[in-house]
N, C-alpha and C positions, 0 to 999 in steps of 0.2 A: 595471605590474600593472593590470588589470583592474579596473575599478569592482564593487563588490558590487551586489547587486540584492535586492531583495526577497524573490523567491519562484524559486524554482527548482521544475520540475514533473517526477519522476523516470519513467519506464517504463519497465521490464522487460519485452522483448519477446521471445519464445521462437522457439524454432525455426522457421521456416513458420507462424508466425502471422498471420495476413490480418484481426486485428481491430482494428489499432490505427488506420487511417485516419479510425474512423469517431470516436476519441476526440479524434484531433487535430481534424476538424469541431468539435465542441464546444466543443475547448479556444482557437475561433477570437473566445470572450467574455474570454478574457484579455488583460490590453493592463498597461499603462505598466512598471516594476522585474519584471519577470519573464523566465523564458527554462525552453525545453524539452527535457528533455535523455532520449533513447532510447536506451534502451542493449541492443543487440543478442550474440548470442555472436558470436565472433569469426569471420571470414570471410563473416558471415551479413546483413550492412549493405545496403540497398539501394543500388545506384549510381544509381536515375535520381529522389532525390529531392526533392522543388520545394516548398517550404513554401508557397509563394504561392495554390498549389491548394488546399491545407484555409481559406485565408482567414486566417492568421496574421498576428498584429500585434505578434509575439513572437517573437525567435530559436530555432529551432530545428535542434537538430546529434543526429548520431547519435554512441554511442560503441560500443567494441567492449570486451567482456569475456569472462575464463573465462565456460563457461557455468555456468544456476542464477540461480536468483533473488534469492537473498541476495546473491550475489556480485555479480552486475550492481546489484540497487538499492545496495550497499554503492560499485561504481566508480561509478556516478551521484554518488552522494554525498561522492563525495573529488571532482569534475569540477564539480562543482555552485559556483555565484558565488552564489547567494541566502541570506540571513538562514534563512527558514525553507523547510523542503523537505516537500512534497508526492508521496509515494509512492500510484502509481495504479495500478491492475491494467490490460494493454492492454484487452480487454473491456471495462472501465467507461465509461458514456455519461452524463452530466454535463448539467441545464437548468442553465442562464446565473445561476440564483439561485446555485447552489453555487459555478459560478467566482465570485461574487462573494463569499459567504462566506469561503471559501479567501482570497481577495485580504486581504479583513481581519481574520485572525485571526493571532494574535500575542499569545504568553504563552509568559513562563519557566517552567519544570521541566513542561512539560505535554504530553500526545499528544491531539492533534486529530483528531476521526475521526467519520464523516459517516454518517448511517440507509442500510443497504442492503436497495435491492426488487430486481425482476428484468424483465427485458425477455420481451414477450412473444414470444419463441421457442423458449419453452417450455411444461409441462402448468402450468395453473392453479394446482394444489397449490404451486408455488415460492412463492407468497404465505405459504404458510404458513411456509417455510423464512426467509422477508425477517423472517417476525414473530417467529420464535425468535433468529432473530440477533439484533434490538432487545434482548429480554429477556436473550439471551445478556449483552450488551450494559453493559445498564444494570440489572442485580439481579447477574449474577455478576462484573462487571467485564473482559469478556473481548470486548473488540472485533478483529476479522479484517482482515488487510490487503485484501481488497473493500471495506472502509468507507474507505478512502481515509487513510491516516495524515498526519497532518501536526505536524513538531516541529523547534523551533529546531536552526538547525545543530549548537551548543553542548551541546543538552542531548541530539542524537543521537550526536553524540564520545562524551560521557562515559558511554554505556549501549554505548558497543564497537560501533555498527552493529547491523547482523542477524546472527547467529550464520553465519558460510559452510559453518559444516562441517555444517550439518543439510541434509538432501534434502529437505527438508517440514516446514513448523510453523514457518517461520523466524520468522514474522507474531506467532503466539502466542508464542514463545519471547522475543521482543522486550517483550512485553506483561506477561509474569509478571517481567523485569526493571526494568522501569520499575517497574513496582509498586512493587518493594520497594525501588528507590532514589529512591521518595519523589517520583517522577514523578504528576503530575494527570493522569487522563484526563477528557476533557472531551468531552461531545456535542453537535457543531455544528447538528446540528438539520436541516440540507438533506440532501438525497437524493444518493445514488448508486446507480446501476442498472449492475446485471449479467448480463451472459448465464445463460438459463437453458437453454441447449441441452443442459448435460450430465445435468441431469435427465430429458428428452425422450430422446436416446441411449442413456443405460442404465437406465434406469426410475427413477420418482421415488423408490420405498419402497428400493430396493438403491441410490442414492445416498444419499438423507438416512439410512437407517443405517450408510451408510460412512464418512459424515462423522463424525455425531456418534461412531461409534467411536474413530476418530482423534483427534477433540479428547477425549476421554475421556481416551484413552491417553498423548497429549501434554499435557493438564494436570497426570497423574501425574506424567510421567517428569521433567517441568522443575518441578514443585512438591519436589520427592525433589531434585534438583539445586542450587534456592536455598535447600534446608535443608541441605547439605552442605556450599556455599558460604558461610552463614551461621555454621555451627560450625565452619570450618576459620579464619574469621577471628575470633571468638569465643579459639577455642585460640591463635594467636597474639597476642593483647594481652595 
């Protein structure tokens, strides 16, 4: 059997996605009990690839899964040898303080989860998008898987993973569960940066209100779901 390690570092990488290279650069300040695990849809795996090139000092393997996000970080994390697991958007770019955060953070029943700004590849205004996620954040308790999640293997077992059957929201859906089984979320304090191309691509005002629609809708529909969950176990005792 395999030795455990520490941290295991999960990414969900999509289809033709060409942004993960630049997180494994980053992720070349991780070093001792760790290892990196990319988890690709199936058939979709690169074959020519050389970890030595991003500067790793950390194992790193690709895996293949149905595709979906939920589903690939959920086969990560049944694949995964580390204590606690760090899920990471492929887009996120990471200073050397965060890997180091990450390295040391370690707490029972809690989800770890990191300030997200935006890279300048996008309109200005994403600043203001970085500043509603904060406040999102930390007044309504609703941190997004861009902020980088990180929670004991143990205490991500017993919340079921990511929901697989959602196309969208798995992040949130994950979040309104913790909640209420009594999970901590906790605000690590370092940064994580994100692409902000899709704001630049389809305009800033028609993304930020499609988003916030979205989370609107999906705090309804799983707020309406742990109240249903709630009384059906309620009625059985």
């Amino acid at each position: 059997m395999a030795p455990k390690l520490k941290l295991s570092v999960i990414v969900p990488v999509g289809p033709g996605d060409r942004a993960w290279p630049g997180l494994l650069r980053d992720l070349h300040a991780l070093e001792g009990d760790a290892e990196i695990l990319l988890v690709t849809p199936i058939g979709a795996r690169p074959c020519d690839f050389q970890p030595r090139e991003y500067g790793l000092r950390v194992p790193a393997r690709w895996l293949e899964s149905p595709v979906g996000r939920g589903v690939q970080q959920n086969a990560g994390a049944a694949a995964a040898r580390g204590e606690m697991l760090w899920f990471l958007h492929a887009d996120s770019r990471l200073p050397t303080e965060t890997v180091a955060t990450a390295m040391g953070f370690r707490r029972r029943a809690a989800l770890g989860y990191f300030r997200l700004g935006y890279l300048e590849d996008g309109p200005k205004a994403a600043r203001l998008n970085a500043l509603g996620a904060g406040l999102r954040s930390r007044w309504l308790g609703l941190p997004f898987g861009d902020q980088g999640f990180m929670l004991e293997r143990a205490t991500f077992a017993q919340l079921g993973g990511f929901d697989a059957s959602l196309s969208g929201g798995e992040d949130h859906a994950l979040v309104w569960l913790a909640r209420r089984r009594g999970v901590t979320l906790v605000d690590l304090g370092a940064p994580v940066y994100s692409s902000a191309r899709r704001y630049r691509e389809h305009g800033w005002v028609r993304t930020t209100l499609r988003h916030a629609g979205l989370t609107v809708t999906q705090a309804v529909r799983f707020h309406a779901a742990a109240r249903r969950h709630d009384a059906i176990g309620k009625s059985g005792t």
